[in-house]
Structure formats: structure tokens, C-alpha cells
C-alpha positions in Angstrom: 146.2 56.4 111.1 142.4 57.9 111.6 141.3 59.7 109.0 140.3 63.0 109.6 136.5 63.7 109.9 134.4 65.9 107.7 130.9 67.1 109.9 128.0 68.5 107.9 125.0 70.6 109.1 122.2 72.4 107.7 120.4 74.9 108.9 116.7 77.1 108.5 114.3 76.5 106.3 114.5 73.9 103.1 115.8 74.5 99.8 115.6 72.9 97.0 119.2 71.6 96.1 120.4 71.2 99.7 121.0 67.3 99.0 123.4 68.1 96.1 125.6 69.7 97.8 125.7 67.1 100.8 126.6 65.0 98.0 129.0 66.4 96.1 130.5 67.5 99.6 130.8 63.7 100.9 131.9 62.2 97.2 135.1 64.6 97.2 135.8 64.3 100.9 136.0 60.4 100.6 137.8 60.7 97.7 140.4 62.6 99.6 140.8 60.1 102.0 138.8 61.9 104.5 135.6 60.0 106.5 132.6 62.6 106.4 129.2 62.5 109.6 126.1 63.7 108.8 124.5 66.1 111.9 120.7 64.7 111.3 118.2 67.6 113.1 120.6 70.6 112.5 122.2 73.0 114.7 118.9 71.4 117.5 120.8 68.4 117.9 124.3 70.2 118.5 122.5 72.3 121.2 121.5 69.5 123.0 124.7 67.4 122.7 122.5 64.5 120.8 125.5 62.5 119.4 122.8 59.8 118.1 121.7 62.3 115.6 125.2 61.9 114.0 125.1 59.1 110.9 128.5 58.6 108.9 127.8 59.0 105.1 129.2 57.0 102.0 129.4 57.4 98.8 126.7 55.2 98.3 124.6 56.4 100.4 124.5 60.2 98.4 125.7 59.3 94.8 121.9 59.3 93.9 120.3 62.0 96.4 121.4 65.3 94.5 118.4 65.4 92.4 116.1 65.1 95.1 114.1 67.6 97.2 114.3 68.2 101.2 117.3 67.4 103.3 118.3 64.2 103.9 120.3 65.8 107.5 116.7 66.9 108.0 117.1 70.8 109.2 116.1 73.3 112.2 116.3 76.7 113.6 116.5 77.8 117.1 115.8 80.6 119.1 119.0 83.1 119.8 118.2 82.1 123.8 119.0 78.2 123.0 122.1 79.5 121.4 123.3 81.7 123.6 123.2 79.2 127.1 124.2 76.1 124.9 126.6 77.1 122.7 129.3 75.7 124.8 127.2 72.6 124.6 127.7 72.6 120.5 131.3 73.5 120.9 131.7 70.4 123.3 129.8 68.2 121.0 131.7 68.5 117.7 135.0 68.2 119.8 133.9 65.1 121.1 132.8 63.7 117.5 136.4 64.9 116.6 135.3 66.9 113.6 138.2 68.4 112.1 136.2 70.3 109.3 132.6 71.7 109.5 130.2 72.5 106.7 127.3 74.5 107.2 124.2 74.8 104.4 122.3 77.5 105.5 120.9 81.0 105.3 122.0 84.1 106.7 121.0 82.7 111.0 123.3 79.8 109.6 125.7 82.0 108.3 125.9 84.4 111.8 126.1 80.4 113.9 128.8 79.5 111.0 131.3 82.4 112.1 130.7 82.1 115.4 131.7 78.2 116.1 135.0 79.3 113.5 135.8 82.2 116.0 135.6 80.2 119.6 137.0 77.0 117.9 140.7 78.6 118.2 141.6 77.2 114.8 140.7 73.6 116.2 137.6 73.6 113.3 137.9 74.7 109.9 134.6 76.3 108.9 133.0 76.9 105.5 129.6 77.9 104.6 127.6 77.0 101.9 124.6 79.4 101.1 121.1 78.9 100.9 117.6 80.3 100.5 114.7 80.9 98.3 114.4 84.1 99.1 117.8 84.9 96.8 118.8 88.1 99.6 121.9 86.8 100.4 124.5 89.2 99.2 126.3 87.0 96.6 129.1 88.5 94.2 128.2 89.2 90.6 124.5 89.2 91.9 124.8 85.5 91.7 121.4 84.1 92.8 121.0 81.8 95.9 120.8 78.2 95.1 117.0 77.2 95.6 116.0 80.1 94.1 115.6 79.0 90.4 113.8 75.9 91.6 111.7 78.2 93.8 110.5 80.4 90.9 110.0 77.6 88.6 107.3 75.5 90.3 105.5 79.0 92.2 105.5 80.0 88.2 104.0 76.3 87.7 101.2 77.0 90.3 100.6 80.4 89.4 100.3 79.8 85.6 97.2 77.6 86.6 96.0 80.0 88.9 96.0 83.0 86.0 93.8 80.2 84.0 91.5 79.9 86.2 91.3 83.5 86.7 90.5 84.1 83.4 88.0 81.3 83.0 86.0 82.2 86.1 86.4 85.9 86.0 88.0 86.8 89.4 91.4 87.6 90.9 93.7 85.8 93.0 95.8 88.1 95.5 98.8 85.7 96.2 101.5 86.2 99.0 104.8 84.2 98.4 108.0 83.8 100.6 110.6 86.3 100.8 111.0 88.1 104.4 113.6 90.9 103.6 113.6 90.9 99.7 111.1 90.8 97.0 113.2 88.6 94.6 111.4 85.5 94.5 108.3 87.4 94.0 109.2 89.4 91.5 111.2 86.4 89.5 107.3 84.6 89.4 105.6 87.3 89.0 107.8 88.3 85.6 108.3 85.2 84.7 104.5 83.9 85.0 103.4 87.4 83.6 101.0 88.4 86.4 99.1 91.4 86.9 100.6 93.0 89.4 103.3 92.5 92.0 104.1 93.9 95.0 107.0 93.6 97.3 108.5 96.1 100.1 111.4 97.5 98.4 109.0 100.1 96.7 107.4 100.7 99.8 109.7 103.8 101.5 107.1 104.4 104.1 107.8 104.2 107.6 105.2 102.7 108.9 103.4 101.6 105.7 99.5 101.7 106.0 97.0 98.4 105.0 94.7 101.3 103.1 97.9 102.1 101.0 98.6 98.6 99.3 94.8 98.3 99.0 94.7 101.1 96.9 96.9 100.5 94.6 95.2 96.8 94.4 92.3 98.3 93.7 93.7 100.9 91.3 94.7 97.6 89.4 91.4 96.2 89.3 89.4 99.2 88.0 92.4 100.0 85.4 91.7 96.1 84.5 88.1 96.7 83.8 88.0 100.1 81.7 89.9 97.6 79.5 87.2 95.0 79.6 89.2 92.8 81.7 87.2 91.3 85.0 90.1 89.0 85.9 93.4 89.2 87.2 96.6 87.3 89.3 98.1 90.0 92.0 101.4 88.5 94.3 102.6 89.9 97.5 105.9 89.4 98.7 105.4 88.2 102.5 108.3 91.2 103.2 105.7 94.0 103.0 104.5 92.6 106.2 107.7 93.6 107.9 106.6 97.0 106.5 103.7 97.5 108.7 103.2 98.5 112.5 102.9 95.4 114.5 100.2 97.1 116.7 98.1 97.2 113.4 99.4 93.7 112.2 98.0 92.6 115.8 94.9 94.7 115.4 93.4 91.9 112.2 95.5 88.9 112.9 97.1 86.5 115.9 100.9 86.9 115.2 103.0 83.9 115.4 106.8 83.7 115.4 109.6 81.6 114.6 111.8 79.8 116.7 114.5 82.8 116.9 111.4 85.1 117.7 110.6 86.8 114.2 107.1 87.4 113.4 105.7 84.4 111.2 105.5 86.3 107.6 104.4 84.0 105.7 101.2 83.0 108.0 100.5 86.5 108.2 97.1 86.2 105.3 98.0 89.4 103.0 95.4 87.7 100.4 93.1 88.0 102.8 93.8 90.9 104.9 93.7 93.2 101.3 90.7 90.9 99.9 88.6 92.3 102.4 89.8 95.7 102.1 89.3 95.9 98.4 86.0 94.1 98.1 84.3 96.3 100.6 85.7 99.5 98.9 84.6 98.0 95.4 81.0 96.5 96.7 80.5 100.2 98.7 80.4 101.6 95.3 78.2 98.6 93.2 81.1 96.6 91.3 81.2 93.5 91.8 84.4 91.5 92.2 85.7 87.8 93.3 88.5 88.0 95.0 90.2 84.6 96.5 93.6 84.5 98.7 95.8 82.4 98.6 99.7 81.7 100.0 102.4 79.7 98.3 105.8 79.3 99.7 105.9 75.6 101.4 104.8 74.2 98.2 108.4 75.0 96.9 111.1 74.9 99.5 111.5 71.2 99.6 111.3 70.5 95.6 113.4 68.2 93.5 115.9 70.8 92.5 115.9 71.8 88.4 119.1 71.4 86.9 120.6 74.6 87.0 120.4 74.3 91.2 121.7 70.6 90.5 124.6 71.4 88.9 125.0 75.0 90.5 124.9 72.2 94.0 127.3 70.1 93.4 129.8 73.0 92.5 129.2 74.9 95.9 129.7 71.3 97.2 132.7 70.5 95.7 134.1 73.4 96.3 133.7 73.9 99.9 135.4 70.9 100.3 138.4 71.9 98.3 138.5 74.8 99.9 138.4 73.2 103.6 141.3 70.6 102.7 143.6 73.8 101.0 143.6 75.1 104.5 141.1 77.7 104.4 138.6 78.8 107.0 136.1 81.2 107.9 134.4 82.1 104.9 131.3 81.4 102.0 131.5 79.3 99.2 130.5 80.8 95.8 130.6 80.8 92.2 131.6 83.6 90.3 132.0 83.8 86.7 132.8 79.8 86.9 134.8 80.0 89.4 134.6 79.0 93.1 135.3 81.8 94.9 135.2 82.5 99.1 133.9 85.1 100.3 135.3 85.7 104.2 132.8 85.8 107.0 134.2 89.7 107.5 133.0 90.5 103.8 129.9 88.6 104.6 129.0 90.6 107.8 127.2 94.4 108.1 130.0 96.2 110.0 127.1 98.4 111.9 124.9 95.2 112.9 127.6 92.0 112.9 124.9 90.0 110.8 124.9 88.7 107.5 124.4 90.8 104.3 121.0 90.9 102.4 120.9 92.1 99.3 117.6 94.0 98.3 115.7 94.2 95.2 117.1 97.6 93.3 113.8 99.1 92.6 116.1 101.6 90.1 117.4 98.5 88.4 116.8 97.5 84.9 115.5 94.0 85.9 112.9 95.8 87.9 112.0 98.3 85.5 111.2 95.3 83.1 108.9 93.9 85.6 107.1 97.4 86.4 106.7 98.3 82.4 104.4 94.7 82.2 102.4 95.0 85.0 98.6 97.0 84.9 98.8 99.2 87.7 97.7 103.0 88.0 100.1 104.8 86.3 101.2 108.8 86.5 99.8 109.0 82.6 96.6 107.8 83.6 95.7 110.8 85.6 95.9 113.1 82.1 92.5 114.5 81.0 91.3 112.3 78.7 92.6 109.7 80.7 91.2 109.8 84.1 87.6 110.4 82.9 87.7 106.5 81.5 89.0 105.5 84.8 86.9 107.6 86.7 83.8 106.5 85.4 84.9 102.7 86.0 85.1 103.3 89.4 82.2 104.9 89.8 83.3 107.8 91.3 83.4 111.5 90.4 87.2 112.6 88.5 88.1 114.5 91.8 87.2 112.0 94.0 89.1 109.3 91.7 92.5 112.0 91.8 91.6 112.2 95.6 91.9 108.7 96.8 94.0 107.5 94.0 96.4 110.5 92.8 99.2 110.2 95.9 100.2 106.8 94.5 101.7 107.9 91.6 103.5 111.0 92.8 
């Protein structure tokens, strides 16, 4: 009798821990007499009916891969045009590998593709997702984080620990823009956890259409409150999201945008660093104070990392699990862990009911774990427009104390 087939696929951007969970996924489906086909290129290959693309997977060939970075199934995105005229295409192309079972590693886009093949395969597939990203926004119970996310944070922490060194050893600042196109979670986990100066990310911006000269200020703000102290140095991040924040016509107005293959706006080639590095120097040098300021974007640097072991472990669970799930008779849902145990989440729970796409959870900037963050970072404060304050501040910047509550004041209110 031929076994029943187990298909894999991952989808969007790299994670680190993506390979433990095509492990764990293959070990238990072999063990349970099942025979398990890699998809090598993502959903790209489905769309264009590349059954070559397909390998078969053995224990041997994953039983040491789930401490390793990338995706050895590769990964892609594609544009909502490709998978609108060839979805049929896809459909056609798992029945003809005879998958019985699929498993998708992917984000929220992977997620949205995920229910969609378990809705027009009639029951034919069984479909479970396994989640991914380093952004950490997708809406996971107990506020479980995403796995890739703890690797994520540890090496931009790595990086940006050196970059605070060198800060204070030359005496500038870095402005740094990390990954994180809806949310402001991995920013805010290296920017706590590496103790920066300042961080910024979009969930405290409520403006609707957020102005350059606003996150400038309160960049500068940072600096001058930096240097009353005797400080001439600092380490600011940006979460790319506060791009999203701004009118494209003004985006378009300093930089060439660039979008993705399903059409979004490139945020993370969008150069914040730069973009407020020249707004705040010129402000600064207008007024005599000098100030080196380098940009700088990290985000690539960590989405294909050898996984630390809490996303090992946390990997093979989700891995596990989806398979156990899968052979139980389940469908249409999301694999997670909550309080130690594998729990789905159905594809209806997962979805917005007013937009049909995936959940993402936002940082809750009246949170605890945000209020943590705020408390440590040097930024103007509502205090620090007090007389006996402001005068200290006032004469850092080298202006006059109404002029200082002029430009600066409106933050803080």
C-alpha cells in the first residue's frame, strides 16, 4: 500500500528556526509511517507547476539541520497578481504530487495562502500552519512570541552592543532602523535589551499622517538632553514600521521607493538613519553644536541565523506538533504553544473579520513591558519643561527657553 505523502512549504522572508521545524515535522511523519516532499523555492514553484523543485526528505537528511540558520526548502513571496491567475495552477500541482497533508512555515501572506488552498481543496488536503516571523506581530495566544524572534533580538542586541561601544569611544550617535513592518516588537526587545538610548517604533505615533520634522525632534530632543548631562554619544533604533506612518508623496519626495513582490513599499530600504541624520544635524549645526551622526540598518544580518536554543527547541515542538495534529484528523488551523501545550488556533480565529487577513498583534504602548522600556530611555520628558529644568536644557541647545518650549513643548503633551 503507498504511504500517504506529507508536502512542506515555506513561505516570506527567513527566520531563524525554520529548519527545526522541517525537521521535527519529517522525523515524526516518517515515524508514522508517512513518506514527507520538500517544495524547494516556496509557494514560486507551486505557481508555476515546477514539480522538479519537489525533493523527498529522510530522516537523515534533517536529523542534524534544526540548529542551523536559513531554509533548507529555500523560501519566496509573490505578488497577489501571480496568485490570483495561478492558483489553480498550485491546486493542480499538489494534486498531481498526491500530497495528502500540507504544511506551511510562514508569516501572515503564508498564513492568508494557507487557508485559502484548505478552503478550495474540498477536504482533499489537510492544511496546518506553522508561524513565523522576526517581527513577533503575529497574534499568538498567551502573547506567545513568534519563533525567530528570540534569535532575531539576540544577535541585533550582539551588533548593537558593539555599536554603543563605539559610540562611546568616538563620541557620536548611531540612528539605527531594524525590521519590523507593522509592529515595533523586535525593536523594542533590542533596544531594552541592549539598553539604548532611545527607541522609536510606530505604535506611539497616533498621527495620521506622521511628519519627518516630528521624529526629528524628538531625536534631537534626545541628543541635547544627552549633552546637558555631559554625554556627546548615544545609540537611537527605528523600527522600519514608522515608515508605514508617513505620506508616501513625502516618502517619494527624499527617496526612490521600492516594493516587494506582493507590492508593499520596501520598509526596510527606506534609510530612516539617514533620512533623520540629515534632519537633525542641520538643525543642530544651524545653531553651532556639533554632532556625528552615522546611519545604519540591521535586519538581514539576522533573519537567516543559527537559531538559539529557545527557537530550537520552541521549533521542534511547532514541528512536532503540526504533524500530530495533521495525522489526528485536523485541518485548517495554526500550530502553537501555549502554556506547554500544542494548541491550534483555526484559520477563522486567525483572520480580522472586517479585512479576511491575518491578525497582527501591536506593541501595547499602555503595557507594562513598554513602560519598562520608556522609563530607561533619555528622551524629552514632560518634567523637563519645569522651571528649573528647561533653563539647563535650554541653554544646551542654544536657544532662548521660549523658543526651546516652542519647538520642543508639543512632544510631551
Amino acid at each position: 500500500m503507498k504511504k500517504e505523502i506529507v508536502a512542506i512549504v515555506v513561505g516570506g522572508g527567513p527566520a531563524p528556526g525554520i529548519n527545526g521545524v522541517v525537521s521535527a515535522a519529517t522525523i515524526e511523519a516518517i515515524n508514522e509511517g508517512k513518506e514527507v516532499i520538500g517544495i524547494v523555492g516556496g509557494f514560486k514553484s507551486l505557481f508555476a507547476g515546477d514539480k522538479k523543485s519537489v525533493i523527498p526528505l529522510s530522516i537523515g537528511d534533517v536529523s542534524r539541520i534544526h540548529t542551523t540558520g536559513g531554509s533548507i526548502l529555500r523560501t519566496s513571496r509573490e505578488t497577489a497578481e501571480t496568485a490570483k491567475a495561478h492558483f489553480s495552477t498550485l491546486i493542480a500541482t499538489l494534486k498531481a504530487l498526491k500530497a495528502r497533508y500540507l504544511i506551511t512555515i510562514g508569516g501572515d501572506g503564508t498564513a492568508y495562502m494557507a487557508r485559502w488552498i484548505e478552503k478550495e481543496s474540498r477536504g482533499k488536503l489537510s492544511v496546518v500552519h506553522v508561524p513565523k516571523t522576526i517581527d513577533n506581530d503575529l497574534y499568538l495566544p498567551g502573547g506567545r512570541s513568534s519563533f525567530g524572534f528570540h534569535t532575531a533580538r539576540h544577535w541585533g542586541v550582539e551588533i548593537i552592543k558593539n555599536l554603543m561601544e563605539d559610540a562611546r569611544t568616538t563620541g557620536r550617535w548611531f540612528f539605527i532602523s531594524t525590521m519590523g513592518r507593522s509592529s515595533g516588537h523586535l525593536a523594542l526587545g533590542i533596544g531594552k535589551a541592549a539598553g539604548v538610548t532611545i527607541t522609536l517604533i510606530p505604535e506611539e505615533f497616533n498621527d495620521d499622517k506622521l511628519r519627518f520634522q516630528k521624529v526629528a525632534d524628538v531625536l534631537e530632543g534626545s541628543i541635547v538632553k544627552r549633552l546637558s548631562h555631559g554625554r556627546d554619544h548615544g545609540v537611537a533604533i527605528l523600527a522600519e514600521g514608522i515608515s508605514a506612518k508617513f505620506d508616501e508623496a513625502d516618502l517619494e519626495s527624499c527617496e526612490s521607493i521600492e516594493r516587494d513582490e506582493l507590492g508593499r513599499i520596501r520598509l526596510s530600504e527606506i534609510p530612516l538613519g539617514r533620512i533623520f541624520k540629515d534632519i537633525v544635524m542641520k538643525s543642530l549645526s544651524g545653531r553651532g553644536i556639533k554632532t556625528a551622526v552615522v546611519h545604519k540598518n540591521i535586519g538581514y544580518e539576522l533573519r537567516a541565523a543559527a537559531p538559539v536554543p529557545y527557537d530550537i527547541e520552541y521549533t521542534r515542538d511547532l514541528g512536532y506538533g503540526a504533524v500530530r495534529f495533521l495525522l489526528n484528523g485536523g485541518t485548517g488551523a495554526m500550530i502553537t504553544l501555549d502554556e506547554g501545550r500544542l494548541r491550534p488556533v483555526s484559520f477563522v480565529e486567525m483572520a480580522d473579520p472586517a479585512t479576511g487577513k491575518t491578525k497582527v498583534r501591536l506593541v501595547d504602548v499602555r503595557s507594562e513591558a513598554y513602560e519598562v522600556g520608556r522609563k530607561y530611555m533619555i528622551r524629552l520628558e514632560k518634567e523637563d519643561f519645569e522651571p528649573g529644568v528647561v533653563e539647563a536644557l535650554a541653554k544646551t541647545a542654544r536657544m532662548s527657553v521660549a523658543d526651546f518650549k516652542k519647538r520642543f513643548e508639543y512632544l510631551v503633551r
